[in-house]
C-alpha positions in Angstrom: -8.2 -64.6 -46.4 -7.2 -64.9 -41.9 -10.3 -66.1 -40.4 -12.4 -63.2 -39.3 -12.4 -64.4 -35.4 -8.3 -64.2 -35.7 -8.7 -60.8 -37.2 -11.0 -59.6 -34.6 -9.1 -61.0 -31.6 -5.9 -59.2 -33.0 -7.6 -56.1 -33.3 -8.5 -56.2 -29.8 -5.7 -56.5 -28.0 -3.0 -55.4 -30.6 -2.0 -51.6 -30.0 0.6 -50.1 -32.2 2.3 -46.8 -31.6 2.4 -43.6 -33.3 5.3 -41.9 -33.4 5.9 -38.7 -31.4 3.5 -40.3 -28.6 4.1 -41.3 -25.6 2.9 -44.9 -24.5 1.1 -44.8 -21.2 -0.2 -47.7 -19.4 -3.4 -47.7 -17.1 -1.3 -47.6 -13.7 0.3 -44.4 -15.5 -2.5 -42.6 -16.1 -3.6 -43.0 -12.7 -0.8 -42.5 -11.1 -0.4 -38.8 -12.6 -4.5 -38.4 -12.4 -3.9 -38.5 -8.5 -0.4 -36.3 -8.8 -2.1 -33.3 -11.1 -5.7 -34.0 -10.7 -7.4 -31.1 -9.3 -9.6 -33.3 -7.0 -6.6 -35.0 -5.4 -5.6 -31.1 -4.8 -8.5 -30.7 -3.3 -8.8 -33.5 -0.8 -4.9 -32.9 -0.1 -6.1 -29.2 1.4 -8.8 -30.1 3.1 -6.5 -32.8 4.8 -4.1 -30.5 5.8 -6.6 -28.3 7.0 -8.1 -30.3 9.4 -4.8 -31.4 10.7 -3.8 -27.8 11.3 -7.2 -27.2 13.1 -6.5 -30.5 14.9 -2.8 -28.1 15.8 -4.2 -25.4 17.0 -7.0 -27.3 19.2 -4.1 -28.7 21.3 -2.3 -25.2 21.3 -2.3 -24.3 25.0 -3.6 -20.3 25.9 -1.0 -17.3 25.3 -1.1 -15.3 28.4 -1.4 -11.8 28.3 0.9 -8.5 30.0 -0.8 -5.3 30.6 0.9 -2.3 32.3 -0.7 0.2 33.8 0.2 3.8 35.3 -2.3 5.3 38.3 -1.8 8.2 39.9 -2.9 6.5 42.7 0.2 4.6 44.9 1.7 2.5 44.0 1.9 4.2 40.3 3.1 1.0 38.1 1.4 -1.9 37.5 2.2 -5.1 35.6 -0.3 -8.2 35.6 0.0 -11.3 33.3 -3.1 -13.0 32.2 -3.4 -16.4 32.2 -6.3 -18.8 31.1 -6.9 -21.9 32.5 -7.1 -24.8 30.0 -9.0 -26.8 31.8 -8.8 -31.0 31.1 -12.5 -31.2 30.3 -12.7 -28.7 28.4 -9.0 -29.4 26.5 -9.8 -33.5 25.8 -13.3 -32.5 24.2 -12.1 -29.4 21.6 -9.0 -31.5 20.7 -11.1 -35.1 20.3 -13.6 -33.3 18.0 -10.9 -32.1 16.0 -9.0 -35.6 15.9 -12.5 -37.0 14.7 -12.9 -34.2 12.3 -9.5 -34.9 10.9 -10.0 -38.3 10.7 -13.1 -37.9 8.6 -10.9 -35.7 6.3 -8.4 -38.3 6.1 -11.3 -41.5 5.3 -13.0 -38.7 2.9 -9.7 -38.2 0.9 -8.5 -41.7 0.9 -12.3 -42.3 -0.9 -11.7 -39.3 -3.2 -8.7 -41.4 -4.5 -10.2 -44.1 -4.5 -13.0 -42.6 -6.6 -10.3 -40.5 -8.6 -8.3 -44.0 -9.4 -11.5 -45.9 -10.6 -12.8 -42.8 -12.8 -9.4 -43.1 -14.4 -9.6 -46.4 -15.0 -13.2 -46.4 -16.1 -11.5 -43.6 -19.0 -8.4 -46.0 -20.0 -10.5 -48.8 -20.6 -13.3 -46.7 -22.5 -10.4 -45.4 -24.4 -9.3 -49.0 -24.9 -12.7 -50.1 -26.1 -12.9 -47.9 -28.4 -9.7 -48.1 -30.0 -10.7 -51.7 -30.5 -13.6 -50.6 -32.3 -11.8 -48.6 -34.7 -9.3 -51.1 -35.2 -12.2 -54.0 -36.0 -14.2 -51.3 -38.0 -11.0 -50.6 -40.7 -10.4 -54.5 -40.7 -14.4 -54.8 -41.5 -13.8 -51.7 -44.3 -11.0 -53.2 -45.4 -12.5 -56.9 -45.9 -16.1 -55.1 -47.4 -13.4 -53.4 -50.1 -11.9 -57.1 -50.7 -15.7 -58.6 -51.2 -16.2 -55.8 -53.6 -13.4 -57.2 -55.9 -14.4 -60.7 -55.4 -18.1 -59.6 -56.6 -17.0 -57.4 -60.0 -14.7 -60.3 -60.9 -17.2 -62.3 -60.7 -19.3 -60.2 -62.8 -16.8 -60.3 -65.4 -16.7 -63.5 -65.5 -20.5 -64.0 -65.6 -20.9 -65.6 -62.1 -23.0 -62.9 -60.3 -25.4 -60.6 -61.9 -25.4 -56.6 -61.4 -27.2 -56.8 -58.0 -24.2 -58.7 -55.8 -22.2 -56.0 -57.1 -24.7 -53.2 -56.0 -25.1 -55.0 -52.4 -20.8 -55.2 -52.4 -21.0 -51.8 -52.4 -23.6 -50.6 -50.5 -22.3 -52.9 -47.8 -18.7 -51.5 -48.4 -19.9 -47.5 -48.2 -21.6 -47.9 -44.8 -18.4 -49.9 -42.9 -16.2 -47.0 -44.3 -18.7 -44.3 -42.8 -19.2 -46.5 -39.4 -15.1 -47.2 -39.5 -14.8 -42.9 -39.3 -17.2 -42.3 -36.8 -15.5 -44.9 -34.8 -12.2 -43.3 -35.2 -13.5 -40.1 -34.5 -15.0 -41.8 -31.3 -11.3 -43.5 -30.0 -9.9 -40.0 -30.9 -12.8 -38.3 -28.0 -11.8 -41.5 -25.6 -8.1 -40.9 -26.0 -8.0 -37.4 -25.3 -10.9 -37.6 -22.2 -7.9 -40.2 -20.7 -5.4 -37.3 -21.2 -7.7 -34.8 -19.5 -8.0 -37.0 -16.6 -4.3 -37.2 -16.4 -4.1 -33.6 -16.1 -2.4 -33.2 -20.1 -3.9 -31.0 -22.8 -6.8 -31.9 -24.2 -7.1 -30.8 -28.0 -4.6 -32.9 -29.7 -3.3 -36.6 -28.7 -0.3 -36.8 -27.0 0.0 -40.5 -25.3 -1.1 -43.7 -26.9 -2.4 -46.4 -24.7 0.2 -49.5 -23.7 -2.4 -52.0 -22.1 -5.0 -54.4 -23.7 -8.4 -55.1 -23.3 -8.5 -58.0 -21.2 -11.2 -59.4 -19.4 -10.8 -59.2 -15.5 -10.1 -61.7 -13.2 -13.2 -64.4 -12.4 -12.7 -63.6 -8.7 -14.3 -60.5 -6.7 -12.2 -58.7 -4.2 -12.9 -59.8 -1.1 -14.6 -57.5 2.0 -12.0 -55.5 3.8 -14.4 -54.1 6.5 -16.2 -50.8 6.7 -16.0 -49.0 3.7 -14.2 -45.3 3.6 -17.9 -43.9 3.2 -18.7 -45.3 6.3 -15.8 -44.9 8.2 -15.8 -41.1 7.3 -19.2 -40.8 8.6 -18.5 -42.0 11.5 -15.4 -40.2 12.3 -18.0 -37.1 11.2 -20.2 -38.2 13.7 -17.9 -39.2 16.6 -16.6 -35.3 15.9 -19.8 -33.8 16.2 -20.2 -36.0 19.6 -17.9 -34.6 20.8 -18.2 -31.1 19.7 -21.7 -31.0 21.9 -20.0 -32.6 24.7 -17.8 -29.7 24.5 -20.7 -27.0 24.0 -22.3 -28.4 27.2 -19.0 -28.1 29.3 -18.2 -24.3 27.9 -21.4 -23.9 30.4 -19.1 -22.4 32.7 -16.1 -20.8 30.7 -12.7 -21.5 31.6 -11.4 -19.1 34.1 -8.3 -17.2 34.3 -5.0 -16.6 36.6 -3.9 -13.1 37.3 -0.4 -12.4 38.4 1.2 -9.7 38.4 4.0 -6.8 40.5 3.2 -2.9 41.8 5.9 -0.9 42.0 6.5 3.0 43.3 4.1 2.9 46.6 6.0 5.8 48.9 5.3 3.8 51.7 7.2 1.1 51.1 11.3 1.2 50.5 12.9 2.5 47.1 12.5 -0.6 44.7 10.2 -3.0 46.4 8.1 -4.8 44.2 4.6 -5.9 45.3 3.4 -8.8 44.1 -0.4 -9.7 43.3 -2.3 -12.8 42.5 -5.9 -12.9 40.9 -8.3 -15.3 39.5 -10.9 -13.9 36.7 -14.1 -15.8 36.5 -16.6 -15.4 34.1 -20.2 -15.9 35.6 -23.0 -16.9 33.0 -25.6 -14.6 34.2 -27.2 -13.8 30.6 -25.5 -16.2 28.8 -26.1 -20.2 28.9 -24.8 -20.8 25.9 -28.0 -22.5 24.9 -27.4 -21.1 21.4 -24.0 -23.3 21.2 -25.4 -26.4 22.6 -28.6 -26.2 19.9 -26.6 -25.9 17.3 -24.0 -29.0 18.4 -27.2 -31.0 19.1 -28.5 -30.3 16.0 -25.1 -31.0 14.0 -25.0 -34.3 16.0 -28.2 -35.5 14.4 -27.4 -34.6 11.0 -24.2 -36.6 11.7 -26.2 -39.3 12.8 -28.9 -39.8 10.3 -26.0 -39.5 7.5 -24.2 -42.3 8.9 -27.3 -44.8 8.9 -28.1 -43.1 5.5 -24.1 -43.8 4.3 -24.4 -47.5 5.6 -27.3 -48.6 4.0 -26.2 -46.6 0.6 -23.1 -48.4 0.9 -24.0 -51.9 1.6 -26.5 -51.1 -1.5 -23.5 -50.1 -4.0 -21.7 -53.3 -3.1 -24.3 -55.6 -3.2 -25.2 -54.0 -6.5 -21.4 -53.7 -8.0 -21.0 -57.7 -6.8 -24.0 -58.4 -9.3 -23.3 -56.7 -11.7 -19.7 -58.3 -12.0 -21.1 -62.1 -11.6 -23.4 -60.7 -14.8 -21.2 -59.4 -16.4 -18.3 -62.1 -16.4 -21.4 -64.5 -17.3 -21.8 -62.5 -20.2 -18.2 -62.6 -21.5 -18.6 -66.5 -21.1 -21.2 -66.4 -23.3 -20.1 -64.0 -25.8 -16.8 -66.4 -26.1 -18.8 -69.3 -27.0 -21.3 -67.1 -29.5 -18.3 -65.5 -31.3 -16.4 -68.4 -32.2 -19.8 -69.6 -34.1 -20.2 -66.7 -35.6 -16.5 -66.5 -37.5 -16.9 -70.0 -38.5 -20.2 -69.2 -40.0 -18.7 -66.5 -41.7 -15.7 -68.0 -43.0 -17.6 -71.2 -43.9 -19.9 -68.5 -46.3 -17.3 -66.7 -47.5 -15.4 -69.8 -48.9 -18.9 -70.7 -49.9 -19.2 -67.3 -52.2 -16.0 -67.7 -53.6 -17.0 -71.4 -55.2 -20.4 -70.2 -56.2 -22.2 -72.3 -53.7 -24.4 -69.9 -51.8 -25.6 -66.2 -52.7 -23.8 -62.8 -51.8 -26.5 -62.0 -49.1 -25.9 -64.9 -47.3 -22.3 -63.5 -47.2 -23.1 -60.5 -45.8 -25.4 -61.6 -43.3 -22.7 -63.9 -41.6 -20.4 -60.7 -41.8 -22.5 -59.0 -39.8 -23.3 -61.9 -37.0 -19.8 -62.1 -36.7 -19.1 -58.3 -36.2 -21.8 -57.9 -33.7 -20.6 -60.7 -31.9 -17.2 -59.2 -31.8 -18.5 -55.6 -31.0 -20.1 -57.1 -28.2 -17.6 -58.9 -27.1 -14.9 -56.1 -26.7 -18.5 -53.7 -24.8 -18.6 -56.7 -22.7 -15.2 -56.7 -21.6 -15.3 -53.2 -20.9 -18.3 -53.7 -18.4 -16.7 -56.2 -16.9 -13.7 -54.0 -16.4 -16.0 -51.4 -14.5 -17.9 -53.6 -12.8 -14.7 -54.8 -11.0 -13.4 -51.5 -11.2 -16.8 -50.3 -9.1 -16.0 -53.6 -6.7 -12.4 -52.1 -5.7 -14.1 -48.6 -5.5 -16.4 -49.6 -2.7 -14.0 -52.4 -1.0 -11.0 -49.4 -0.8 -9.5 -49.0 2.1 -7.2 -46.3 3.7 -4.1 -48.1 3.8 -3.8 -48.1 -0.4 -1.3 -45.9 -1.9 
């Protein structure tokens, strides 16, 4: 009989193929998560909304035509409208919208960023518990092997009735836990496929990667995170969009020019030109509404971004912990599992010579599949641990 560590550590990072589906590895699944996920959709909208408001903020004024007919000379009348865009008033509406499309721009790069590690997170779930299904037929498989050994055994007058009874009892319940863990790879699998944007009730990929553990080192700090560069870019916007509110005080005027035509007193066809300028006076109107509401928005922008930067430095601090922990752990769980196979092959061979009692058997067994069950949780935490790392150390500039 293969020592049970050997068995274990093929289980985990074997993954054979089924035929009629499609092998996807973890930068796959990702890749079309961002390409048919809805939430990439999403951000790609509200991207390209902000860059068309950012558009039409540095869209200069269409003037107007009117033509008029009085009775009065001269008869005809044709006057283009003009309004002034004035340079204070044109640098503040089109810098609130660049900072407003900027803070589009950091909020979608973050929604990626969030999109990739949720996707991740789902692989190596799916991963996880494919390696429990695998270890949990091997553990079946080796209970039905025991089972023979014991009723031989018997036979032979070795072991009495009761190592035969515990063979089986021990047998039934890794056969019930080896289908619910089958059942549970089966939910993993397909929540990967709904993440990648695939149908969901039957499995249609098959995952190529292992379950390895992640590298010993922590991405290092790029800067300000996206969170925090989005709020600011939020609040720089809102800045600016009060700055704006306070110069709409007095709003922009407007150049009138225009021809008359038809006044008897002049010769056939002369044209008579006429130049205006339309000012709007803000008698009732101080726009103290606009300014309120601009003041107002700028706090809200404000408190948000101290809010976003302690939140943030909190997550990271956090996610940096819980990596050190968690790669600890797999340390340990390394040097606890290769006791517990030896301990259970060392009892097994014991049973088969008669040396020790069936019990002892199966309580090795089970050290050494805990130790192995935890092992492969373990190196999924540690995989989302990191993965949480790269989450709140993203920048803008990653695909």
């Amino acid at each position: 009989m293969r020592v049970f560590f050997l068995v274990g550590l093929v289980a985990v990072t074997s993954a054979p193929l089924v035929a009629g589906q499609q092998p996807v590895t973890r930068a796959e699944a990702v890749a079309a998560a961002l390409a048919r996920g809805a939430r990439a959709a999403f951000g790609r909208a509200d991207t390209a909304r902000a860059a068309g408001v950012l558009r039409a903020a540095r869209a200069f004024p269409n003037p107007s035509l009117a033509a008029t007919y009085t009775k009065d000379v001269p008869h005809y009348h044709y006057i283009a409208d003009l309004a002034l865009d004035l340079p204070w008033l044109r640098s503040a509406r089109i810098g609130a919208a660049a900072s407003a499309r900027d803070a589009a721009r950091y909020g979608f790069a973050f929604e990626r960023a969030a999109l990739r590690f949720d996707v991740d997170t789902a692989y190596t779930r799916a991963l996880a518990a494919a390696a429990h299904a695998r270890l949990s037929r091997r553990n079946a498989s080796d209970a039905d092997s025991l089972l023979r050994m014991a009723r031989l055994r018997r036979e032979v007058g070795d072991v009495s009735e009761l190592d035969v009874r515990l063979a089986e009892v021990n047998a039934g319940q890794l056969e019930n836990v080896a289908a619910d863990d089958s059942l549970a790879a089966l939910d993993a699998l397909l929540d990967v496929q709904l993440a990648m944007g695939l149908p969901g009730d039957t499995p249609g990929i098959t995952l190529a990667d292992s379950l390895v553990p992640p590298p010993d080192s922590a991405p290092g700090d790029p800067g300000e995170p996206l969170r925090v560069a989005a709020a600011a870019a939020s609040l720089s916007s809102e800045q600016r969009g009060l700055t704006l509110a306070h110069r709409s005080l007095m709003p922009a005027p407007s150049l009138q020019v225009g021809i008359e035509r038809s006044d008897p007193a002049e010769p056939s066809g002369t044209l008579l030109p006429t130049v205006g300028l339309s000012l709007a006076l803000p008698f009732f109107n101080w726009n103290g509404g606009e300014i309120a509401q601009a003041r107002a928005a700028r706090d809200r922008a404000q408190a948000d971004l101290d809010l976003t930067r302690r939140e943030a430095a909190a997550d990271l601090s956090r996610a940096r912990r819980g990596l050190v922990a968690a790669l600890a752990r797999l340390a340990r769980d390394r040097r606890l599992l290769a006791s517990a196979d030896r301990v259970a092959g060392m009892s097994l061979r014991a049973y088969a010579e008669g040396a020790i009692p069936l019990a002892n058997v199966l309580e090795a067994q089970r050290n050494a599949r805990e130790a192995l069950g935890r092992y492969i949780d373990d190196v999924a935490l540690a995989n989302d641990a990191a993965g949480a790392v790269r989450l709140l150390t993203a920048t803008a500039a990653e695909p």
